[in-house]
C-alpha positions in Angstrom: 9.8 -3.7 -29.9 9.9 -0.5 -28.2 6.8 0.1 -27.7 6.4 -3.0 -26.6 9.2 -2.4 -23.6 7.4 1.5 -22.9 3.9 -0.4 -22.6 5.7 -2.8 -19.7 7.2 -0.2 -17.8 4.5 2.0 -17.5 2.2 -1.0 -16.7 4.9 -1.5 -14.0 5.3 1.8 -12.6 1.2 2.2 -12.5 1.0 -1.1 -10.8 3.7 0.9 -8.0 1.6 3.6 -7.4 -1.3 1.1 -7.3 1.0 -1.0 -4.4 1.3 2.5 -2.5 -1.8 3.7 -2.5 -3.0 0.2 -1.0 0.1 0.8 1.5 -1.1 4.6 2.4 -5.1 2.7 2.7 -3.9 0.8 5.9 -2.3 4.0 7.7 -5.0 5.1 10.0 -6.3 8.7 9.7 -8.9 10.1 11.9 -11.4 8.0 10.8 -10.8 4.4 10.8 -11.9 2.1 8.0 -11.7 -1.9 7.6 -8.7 -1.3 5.4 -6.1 -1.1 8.1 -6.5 -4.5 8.9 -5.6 -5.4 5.1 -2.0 -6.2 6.1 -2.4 -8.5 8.9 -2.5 -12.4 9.2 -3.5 -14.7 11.5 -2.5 -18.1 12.5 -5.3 -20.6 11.5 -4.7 -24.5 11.3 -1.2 -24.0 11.2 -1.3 -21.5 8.2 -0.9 -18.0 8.1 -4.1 -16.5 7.0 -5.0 -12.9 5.7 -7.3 -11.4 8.8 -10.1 -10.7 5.4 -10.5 -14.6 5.0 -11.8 -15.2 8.3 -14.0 -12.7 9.0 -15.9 -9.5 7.7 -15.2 -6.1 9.0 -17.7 -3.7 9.6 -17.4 0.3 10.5 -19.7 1.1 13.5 -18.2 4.9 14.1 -15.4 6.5 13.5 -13.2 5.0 16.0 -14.7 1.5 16.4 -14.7 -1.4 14.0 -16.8 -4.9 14.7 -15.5 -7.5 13.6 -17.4 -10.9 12.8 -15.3 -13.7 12.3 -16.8 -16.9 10.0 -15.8 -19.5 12.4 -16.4 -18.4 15.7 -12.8 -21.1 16.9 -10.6 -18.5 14.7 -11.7 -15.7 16.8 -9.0 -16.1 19.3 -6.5 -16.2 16.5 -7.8 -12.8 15.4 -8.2 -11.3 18.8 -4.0 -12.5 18.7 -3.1 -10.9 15.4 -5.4 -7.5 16.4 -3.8 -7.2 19.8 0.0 -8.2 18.0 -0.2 -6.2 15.5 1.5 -2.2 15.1 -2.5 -0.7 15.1 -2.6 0.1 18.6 -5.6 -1.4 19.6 -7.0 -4.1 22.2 -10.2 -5.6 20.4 -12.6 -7.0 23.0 -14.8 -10.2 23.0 -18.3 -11.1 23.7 -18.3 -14.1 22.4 -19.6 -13.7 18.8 -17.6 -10.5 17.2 -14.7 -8.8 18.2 -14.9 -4.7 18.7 -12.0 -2.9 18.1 -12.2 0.5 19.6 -9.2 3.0 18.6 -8.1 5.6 20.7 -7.9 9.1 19.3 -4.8 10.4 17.6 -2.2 12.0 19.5 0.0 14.7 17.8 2.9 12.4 17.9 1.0 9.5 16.6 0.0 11.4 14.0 3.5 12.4 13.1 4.5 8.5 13.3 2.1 7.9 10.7 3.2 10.8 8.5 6.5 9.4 8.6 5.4 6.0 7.8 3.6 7.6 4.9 6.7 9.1 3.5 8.7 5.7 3.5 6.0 4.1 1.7 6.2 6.6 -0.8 9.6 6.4 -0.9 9.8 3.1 -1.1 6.9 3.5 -4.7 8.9 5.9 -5.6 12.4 3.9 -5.8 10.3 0.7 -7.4 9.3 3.2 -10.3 13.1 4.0 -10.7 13.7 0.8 -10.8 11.5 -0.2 -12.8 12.4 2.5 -15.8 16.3 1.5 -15.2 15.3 -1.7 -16.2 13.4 -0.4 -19.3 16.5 1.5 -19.9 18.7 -1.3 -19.9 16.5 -2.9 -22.1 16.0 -0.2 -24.6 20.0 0.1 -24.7 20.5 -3.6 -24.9 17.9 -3.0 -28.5 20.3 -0.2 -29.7 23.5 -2.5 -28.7 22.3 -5.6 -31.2 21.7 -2.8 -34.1 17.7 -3.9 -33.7 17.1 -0.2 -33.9 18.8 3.2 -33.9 20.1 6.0 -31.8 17.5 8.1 -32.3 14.6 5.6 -31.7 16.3 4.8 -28.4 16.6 8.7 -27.5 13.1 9.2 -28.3 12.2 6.1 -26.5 14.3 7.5 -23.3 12.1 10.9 -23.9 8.8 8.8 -23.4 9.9 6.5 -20.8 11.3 10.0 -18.8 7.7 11.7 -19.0 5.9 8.2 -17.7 8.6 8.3 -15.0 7.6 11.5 -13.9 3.4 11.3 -14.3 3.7 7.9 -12.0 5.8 9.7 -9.0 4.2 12.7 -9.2 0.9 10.7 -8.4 2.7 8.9 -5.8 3.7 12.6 -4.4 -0.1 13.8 -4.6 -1.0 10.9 -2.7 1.7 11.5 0.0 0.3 15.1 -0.2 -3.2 13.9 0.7 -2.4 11.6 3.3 -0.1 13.4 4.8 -3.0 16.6 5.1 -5.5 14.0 6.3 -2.9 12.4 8.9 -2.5 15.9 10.2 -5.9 17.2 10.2 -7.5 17.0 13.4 
């Protein structure tokens, strides 16, 4: 039973840091990537539709993506979401693919997306509390209905402590990294 409750939270908390590293993939660092598009949606027949299910992305440099979309009609719907979007960026269109060039990082744009960084991490950060006050709750809910004892429970509180501190300290080394790569020039 209490294994069983340690298993879920970690599972939980790795599946947070998982959530913030794919959050910290879409921040743009000096080279762009396809993943910063990972986020956005574009209106198509009516439905909101992830950018990646209507067309591929492909890196031509380091500042300039193409992108191809499958049905050439979505591609003003994708030009919309691109130029809507937070990225900073005016695709342009030549009637088959979109290019998205990206202007180089300013200082202060850099230090926008270091910010941004932080709050996601934060915000991975305060799901894994979460997540281990719930395991709490349920580990003290065990001890409550006399399923186990006091010292099960303590030793259980131990455990759930140590994975509590291996999954943020990821999330940290990640914020570490990003934030170095944000900043490097």
């Amino acid at each position: 039973m209490i294994n069983d409750i340690l298993n879920e939270a970690d599972e939980k908390m790795g599946k947070s840091v998982d959530s913030t590293r794919e959050d910290f993939a879409t921040i743009r660092a000096g080279r762009i990537t396809p993943t910063v598009f990972n986020k956005l949606n574009a209106e198509y027949y009516g439905t909101p539709t992830p950018l990646s299910a209507l067309a591929t992305f492909t890196s031509q440099d380091a500042r300039t993506i193409m992108i191809a979309p499958f049905d050439i009609s979505a591609m003003p719907a994708i030009e919309k979401a691109i130029r809507d979007s937070d990225l900073g960026v005016n695709p342009s269109n030549d009637g088959k693919v979109l290019r998205a060039v990206f202007p180089e990082l300013t200082e202060e744009r850099r230090k926008e997306f270091v910010k941004q960084a932080k709050a996601q991490a934060e915000q991975g950060r305060i799901s894994i509390r979460q997540v281990r006050q719930k395991a709490k709750q349920n580990l003290e809910k065990l001890e409550k209905d006399g399923e186990v004892g006091k010292d099960d429970v303590t030793g259980a509180e131990k455990k759930l402590d140590v994975a509590t501190k291996k999954h943020t300290d990821a999330i940290d080394d990640m914020l570490k990294h990003k934030e170095a790569e944000l900043l490097e020039v």
